[in-house]
C-alpha positions as CSV (number, residue, x, y, z in Angstrom):
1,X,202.6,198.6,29.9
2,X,202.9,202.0,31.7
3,X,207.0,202.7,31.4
4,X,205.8,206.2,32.8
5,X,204.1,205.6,35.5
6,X,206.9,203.8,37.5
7,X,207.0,206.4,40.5
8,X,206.5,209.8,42.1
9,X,208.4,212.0,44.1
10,X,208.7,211.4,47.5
11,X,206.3,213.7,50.4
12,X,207.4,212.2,53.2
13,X,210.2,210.0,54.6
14,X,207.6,207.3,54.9
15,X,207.5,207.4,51.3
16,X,210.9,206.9,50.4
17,X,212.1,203.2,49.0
18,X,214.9,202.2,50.8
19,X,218.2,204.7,52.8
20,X,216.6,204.3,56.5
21,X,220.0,204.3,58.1
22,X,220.7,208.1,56.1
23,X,216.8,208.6,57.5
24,X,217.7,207.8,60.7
25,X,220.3,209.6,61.0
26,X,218.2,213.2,60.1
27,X,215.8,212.2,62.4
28,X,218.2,211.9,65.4
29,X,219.9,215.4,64.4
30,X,216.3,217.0,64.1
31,X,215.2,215.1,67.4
32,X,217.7,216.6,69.1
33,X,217.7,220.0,67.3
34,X,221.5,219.6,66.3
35,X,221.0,219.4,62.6
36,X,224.0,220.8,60.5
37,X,224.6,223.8,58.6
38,X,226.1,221.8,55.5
39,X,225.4,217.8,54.5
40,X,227.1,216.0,51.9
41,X,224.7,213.1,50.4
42,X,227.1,210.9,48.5
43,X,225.8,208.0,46.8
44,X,225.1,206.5,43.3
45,X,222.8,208.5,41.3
46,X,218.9,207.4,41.5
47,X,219.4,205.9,44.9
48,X,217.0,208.1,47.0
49,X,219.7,210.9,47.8
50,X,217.6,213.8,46.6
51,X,214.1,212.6,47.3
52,X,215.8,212.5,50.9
53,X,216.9,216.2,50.6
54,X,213.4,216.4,49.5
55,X,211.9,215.6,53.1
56,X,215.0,216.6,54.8
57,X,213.7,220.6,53.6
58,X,210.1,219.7,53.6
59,X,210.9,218.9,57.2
60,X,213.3,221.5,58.2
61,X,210.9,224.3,56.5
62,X,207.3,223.1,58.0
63,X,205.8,225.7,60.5
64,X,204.2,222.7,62.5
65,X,205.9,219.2,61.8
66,X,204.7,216.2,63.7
67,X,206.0,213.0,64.5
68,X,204.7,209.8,62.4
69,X,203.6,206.0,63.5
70,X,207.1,205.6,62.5
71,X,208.1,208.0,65.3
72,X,209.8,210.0,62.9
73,X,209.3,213.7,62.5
74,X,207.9,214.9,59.3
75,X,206.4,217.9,57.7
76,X,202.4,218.0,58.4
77,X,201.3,218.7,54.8
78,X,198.7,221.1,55.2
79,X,201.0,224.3,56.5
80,X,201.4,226.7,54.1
81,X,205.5,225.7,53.7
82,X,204.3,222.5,53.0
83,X,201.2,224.2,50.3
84,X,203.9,226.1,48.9
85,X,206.5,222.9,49.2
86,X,203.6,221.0,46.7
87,X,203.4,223.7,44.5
88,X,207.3,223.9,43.8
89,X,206.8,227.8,44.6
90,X,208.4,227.7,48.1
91,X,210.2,231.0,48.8
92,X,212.8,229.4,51.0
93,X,214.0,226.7,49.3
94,X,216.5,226.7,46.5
95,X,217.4,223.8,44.2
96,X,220.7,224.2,42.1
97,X,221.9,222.5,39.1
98,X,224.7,222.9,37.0
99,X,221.9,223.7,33.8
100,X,221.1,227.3,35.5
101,X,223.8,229.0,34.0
102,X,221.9,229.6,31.3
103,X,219.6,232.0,33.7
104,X,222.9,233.5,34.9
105,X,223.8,237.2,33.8
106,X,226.6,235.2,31.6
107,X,224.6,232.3,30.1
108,X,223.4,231.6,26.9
109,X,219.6,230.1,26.4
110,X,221.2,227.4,24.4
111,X,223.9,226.1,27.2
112,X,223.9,222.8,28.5
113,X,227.1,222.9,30.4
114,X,228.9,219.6,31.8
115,X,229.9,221.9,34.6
116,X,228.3,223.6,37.5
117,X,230.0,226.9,37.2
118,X,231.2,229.9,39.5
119,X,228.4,232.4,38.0
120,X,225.2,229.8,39.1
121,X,227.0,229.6,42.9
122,X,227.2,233.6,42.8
123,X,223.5,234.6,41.2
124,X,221.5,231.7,43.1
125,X,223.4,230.8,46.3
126,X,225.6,233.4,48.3
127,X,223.0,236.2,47.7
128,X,219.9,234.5,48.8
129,X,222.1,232.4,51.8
130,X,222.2,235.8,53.4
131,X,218.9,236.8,53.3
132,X,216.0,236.0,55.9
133,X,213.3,233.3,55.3
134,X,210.3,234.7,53.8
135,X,207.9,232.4,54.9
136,X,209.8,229.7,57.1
137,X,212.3,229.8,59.8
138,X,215.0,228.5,58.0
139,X,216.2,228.5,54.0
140,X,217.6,225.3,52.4
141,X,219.7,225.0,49.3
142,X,220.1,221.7,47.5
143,X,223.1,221.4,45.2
144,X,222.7,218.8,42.7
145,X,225.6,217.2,41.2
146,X,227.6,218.9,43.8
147,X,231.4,216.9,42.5
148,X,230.7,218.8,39.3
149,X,231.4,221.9,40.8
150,X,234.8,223.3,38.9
151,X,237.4,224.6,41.3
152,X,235.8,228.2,41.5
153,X,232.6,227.2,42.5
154,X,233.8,225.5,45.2
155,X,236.2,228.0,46.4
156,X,232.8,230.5,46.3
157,X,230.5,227.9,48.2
158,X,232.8,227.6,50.6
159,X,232.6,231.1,51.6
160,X,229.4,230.2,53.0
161,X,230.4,227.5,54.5
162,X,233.3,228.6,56.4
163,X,230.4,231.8,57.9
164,X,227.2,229.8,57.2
165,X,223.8,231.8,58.8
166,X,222.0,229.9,61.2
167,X,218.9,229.5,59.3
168,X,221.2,228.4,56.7
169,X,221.0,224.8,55.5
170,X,222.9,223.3,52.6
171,X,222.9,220.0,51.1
172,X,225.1,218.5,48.3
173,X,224.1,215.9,46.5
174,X,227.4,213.7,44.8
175,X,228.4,210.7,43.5
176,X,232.2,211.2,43.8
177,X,232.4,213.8,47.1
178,X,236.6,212.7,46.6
179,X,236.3,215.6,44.2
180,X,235.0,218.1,46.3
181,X,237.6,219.6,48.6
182,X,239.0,218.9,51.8
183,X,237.9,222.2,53.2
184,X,234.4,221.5,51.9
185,X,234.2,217.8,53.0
186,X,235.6,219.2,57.0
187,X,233.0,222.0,57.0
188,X,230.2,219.6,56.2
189,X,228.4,216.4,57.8
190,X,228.7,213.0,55.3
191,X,225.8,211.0,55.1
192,X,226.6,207.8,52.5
193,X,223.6,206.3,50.5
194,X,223.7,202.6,49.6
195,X,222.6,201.0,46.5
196,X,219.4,199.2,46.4
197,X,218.9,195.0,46.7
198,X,218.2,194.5,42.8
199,X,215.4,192.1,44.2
200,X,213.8,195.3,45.6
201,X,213.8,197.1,42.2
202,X,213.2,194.4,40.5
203,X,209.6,194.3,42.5
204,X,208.9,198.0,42.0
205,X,209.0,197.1,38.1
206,X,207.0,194.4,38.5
207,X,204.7,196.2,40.2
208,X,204.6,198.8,37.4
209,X,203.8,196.3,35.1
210,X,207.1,195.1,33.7
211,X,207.4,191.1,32.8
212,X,209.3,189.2,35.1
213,X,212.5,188.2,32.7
214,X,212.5,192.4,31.6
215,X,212.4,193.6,35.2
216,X,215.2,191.3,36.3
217,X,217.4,192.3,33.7
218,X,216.8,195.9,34.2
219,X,217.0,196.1,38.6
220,X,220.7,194.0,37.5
221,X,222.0,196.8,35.2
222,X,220.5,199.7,37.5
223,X,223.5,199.5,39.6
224,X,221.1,199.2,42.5
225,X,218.9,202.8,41.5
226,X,215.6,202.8,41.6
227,X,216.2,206.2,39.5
228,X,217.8,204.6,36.6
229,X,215.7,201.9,36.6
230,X,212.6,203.9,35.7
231,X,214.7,205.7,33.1
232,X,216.0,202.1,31.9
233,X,212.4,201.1,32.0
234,X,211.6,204.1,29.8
235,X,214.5,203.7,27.1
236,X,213.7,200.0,26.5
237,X,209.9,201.4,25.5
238,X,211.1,203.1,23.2
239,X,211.6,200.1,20.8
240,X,213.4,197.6,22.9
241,X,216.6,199.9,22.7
242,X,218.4,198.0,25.7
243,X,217.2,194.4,25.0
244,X,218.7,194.9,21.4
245,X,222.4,196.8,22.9
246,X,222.3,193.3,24.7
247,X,222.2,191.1,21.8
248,X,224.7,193.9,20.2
249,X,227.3,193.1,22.6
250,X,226.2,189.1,22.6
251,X,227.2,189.0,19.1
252,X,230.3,191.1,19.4
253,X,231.7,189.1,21.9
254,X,231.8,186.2,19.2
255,X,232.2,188.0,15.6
256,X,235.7,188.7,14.8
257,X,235.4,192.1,12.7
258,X,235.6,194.4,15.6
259,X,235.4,197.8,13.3
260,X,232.2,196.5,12.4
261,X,230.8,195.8,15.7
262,X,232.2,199.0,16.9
263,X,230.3,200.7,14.3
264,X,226.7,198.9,16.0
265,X,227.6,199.9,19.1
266,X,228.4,203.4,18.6
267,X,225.4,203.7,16.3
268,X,223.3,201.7,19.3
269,X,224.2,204.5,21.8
270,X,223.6,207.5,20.1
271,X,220.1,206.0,19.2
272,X,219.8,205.9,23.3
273,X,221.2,209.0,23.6
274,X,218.7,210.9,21.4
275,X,215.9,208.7,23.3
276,X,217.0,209.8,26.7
277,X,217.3,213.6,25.7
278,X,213.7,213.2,25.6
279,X,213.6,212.3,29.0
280,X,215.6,214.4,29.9
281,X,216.1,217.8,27.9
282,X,218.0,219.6,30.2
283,X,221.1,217.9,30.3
284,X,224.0,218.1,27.8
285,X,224.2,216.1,24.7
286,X,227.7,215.0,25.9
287,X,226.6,213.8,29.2
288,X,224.0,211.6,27.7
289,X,226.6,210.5,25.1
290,X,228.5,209.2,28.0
291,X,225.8,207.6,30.1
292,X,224.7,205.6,26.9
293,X,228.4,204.2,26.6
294,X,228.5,203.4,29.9
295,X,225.4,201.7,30.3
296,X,226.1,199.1,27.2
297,X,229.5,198.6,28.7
298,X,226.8,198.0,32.5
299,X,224.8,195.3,30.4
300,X,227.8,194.0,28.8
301,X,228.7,193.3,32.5
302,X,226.2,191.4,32.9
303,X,226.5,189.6,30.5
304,X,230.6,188.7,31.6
305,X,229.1,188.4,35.3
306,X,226.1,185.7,34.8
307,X,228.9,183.5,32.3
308,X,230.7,183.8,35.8
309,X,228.5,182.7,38.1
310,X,226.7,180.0,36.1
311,X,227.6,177.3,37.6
312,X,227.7,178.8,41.5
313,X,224.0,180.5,42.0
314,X,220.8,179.4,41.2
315,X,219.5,180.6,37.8
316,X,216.8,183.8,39.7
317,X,220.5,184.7,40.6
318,X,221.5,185.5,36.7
319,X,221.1,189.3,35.1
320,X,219.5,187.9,31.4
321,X,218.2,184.8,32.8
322,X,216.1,184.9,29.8
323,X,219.3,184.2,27.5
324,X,221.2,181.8,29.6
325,X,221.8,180.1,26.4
326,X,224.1,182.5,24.7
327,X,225.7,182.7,28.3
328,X,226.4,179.2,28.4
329,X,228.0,179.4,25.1
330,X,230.3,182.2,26.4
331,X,231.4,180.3,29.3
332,X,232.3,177.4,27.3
333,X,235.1,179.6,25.6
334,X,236.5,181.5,27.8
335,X,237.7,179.9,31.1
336,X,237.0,181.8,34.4
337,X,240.6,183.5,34.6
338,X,239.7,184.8,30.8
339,X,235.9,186.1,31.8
340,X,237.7,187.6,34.9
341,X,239.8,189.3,32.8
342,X,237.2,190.2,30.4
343,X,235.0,191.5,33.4
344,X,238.3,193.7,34.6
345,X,238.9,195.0,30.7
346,X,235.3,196.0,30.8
347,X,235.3,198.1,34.3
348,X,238.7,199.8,33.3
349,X,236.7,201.1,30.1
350,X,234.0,202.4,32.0
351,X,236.4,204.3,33.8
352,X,238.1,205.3,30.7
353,X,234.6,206.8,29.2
354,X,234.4,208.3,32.8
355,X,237.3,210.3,31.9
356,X,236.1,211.5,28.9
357,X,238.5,209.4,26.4
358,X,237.2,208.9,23.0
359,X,233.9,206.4,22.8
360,X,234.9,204.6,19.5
361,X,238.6,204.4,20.9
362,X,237.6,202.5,23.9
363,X,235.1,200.3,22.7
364,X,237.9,199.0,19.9
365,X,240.4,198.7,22.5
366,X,237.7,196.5,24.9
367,X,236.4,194.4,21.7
368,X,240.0,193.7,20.5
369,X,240.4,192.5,24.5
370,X,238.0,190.3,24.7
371,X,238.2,188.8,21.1
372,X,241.9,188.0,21.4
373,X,240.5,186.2,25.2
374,X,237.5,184.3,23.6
375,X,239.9,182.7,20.4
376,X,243.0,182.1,22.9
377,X,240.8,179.6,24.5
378,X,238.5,178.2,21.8
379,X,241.7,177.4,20.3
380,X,243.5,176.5,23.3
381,X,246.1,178.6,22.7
């Protein structure tokens, strides 16, 4: 089973899984040469947001772009902005992440910073917004995790913004563009990116080679990203991490010693933590630490969700289909009110972890929760 070979990036809009309404409208702004100077692309992460940018610059920067069967306009591909596009060498385009202040004049090699700070907007943005394209007729900047700009990186990107050049286009990429601010969200266009059908991911795994009961579970927890489903893919290859967080959580639900199970859990996610750093080096050790957390409280959703909807869908419709079981066991101590509850308990401490509050802290607090809701009702109290 090839967990690594479950996509490549995106060369063409044609290419892209999903998002046609956000296509189409690009291709109505370039079709009528009224594209703006600023975009916000707010969506979940891994939905297609910047394999979309992707295009959206491939397109913008092609010295001869034609129009598809589609009737879309895309880059030609054999330009030399598009050759220099393939290469990831092109002069005029500019991708910024919050992990380049380490090449700033303030950096440190060893920073991973959970912020994107003032000193990457200064060295890699404003100077080079005001310069001419080299090669094409316009210069693009993507911003990546754009909502994790702090409050002076915003203040400085909107200097641009408020006296953008005309060749000048800049797209951010966020899942929360609430935190970006007013002044920045009026100066630029909003284009919102929908999660994906879980049948549709769960299709692209199969196609990858993922069994039937692994890919289902896996498009349910993805929160509809095709994104984190290849990285989900790739963490449960490295020794069934996610299948065993599930039957973690199943047995925590039922065991009373919550210390105990807290212990698992906590051990469980730094064991995907230090699994994903692998995937993905550049980002901070605390930003993984999170996302692990967060993704065993996503299955444990699941989990809560399919006890829920037992007895109302068809059984293709349930998460862990392949441990309806344990499920069924659930739902015959808790009522719905409790797994409601439950299911409420659980999203309020992903919002908690969110908001950086201790990961042991929450978890004991959730546990305690749903262990006080499971014997109320197996002892009908």
């Amino acid at each position: 089973m090839d967990y690594q070979g479950l996509g490549q990036p995106a060369r063409s809009f044609a290419q892209i899984i999903g998002q046609q309404k956000a296509i189409q409208l690009l291709q109505m702004a370039f079709g009528h040469a009224r594209w703006a100077h600023a975009y916000i692309f707010a969506g979940p992460n891994g939905v297609g947001r910047t394999s979309v940018a992707l295009a959206w610059a491939r397109l913008l920067l092609c010295i001869q772009p034609l129009k598809t069967a589609h009737n879309w306009h895309d880059a030609c591909g054999v330009c030399r902005s598009c050759h220099e596009m393939d290469k990831g060498t092109h002069p005029d385009l500019h991708v910024l992440n919050k992990e380049l202040y380490r090449y700033t004049s303030k950096g440190k090699a060893e920073s991973r910073p959970t912020e994107l700070q003032i000193d990457v907007i200064r060295e890699f943005l404003i100077p080079q917004a005001f310069q001419m394209p080299s090669i094409s007729c316009r210069r693009v900047f993507i911003v990546q995790e754009a909502d994790k700009m702090n409050l002076e990186a915003q203040n400085a990107t909107l200097k641009v913004l408020e006296e953008p050049p005309t060749y000048c286009c800049i797209v951010l990429i966020c899942a929360r563009p609430d935190r970006l601010l007013p002044t920045i969200r009026s100066r630029s266009h909003l284009i919102r990116f929908s999660p994906l059908d879980h049948g549709i991911i769960q299709k692209h795994l199969c196609n990858a080679g993922i069994q039937g009961d692994l890919a289902r579970f896996l498009a349910f927890i993805s929160g509809g990203s095709l994104g984190r489903a290849r990285i989900l893919a790739c963490l449960e290859g490295a020794g069934g991490l996610l299948t065993d967080s599930r039957e973690i959580l199943i047995t925590g639900l039922t065991n009373s010693d919550t210390i105990v199970q807290v212990e698992r859990i906590v051990a469980q996610c730094d064991a995907i933590a230090k699994a994903w750093s692998s995937l993905e080096p550049q980002t901070s050790p605390a930003d993984l630490r999170r996302r692990s957390h967060r993704l065993l409280i996503d299955i444990l959703l699941s989990i809560l969700q399919d006890a829920l909807k037992l007895d109302l869908l068809p059984p293709d419709r349930l998460a862990n289909l392949d441990r309806t079981e344990p499920v069924k066991a659930m739902a015959r101590s808790m009522d719905k009110d409790a797994i409601i509850n439950a299911i409420e308990q659980a999203y309020e401490a992903s919002r908690m972890l969110e908001s950086a509050v201790n990961e042991r802290l929450v978890w004991e607090r959730l546990l305690l929760e749903l262990g006080c809701r499971v014997n109320i009702n197996r002892f009908g109290g």
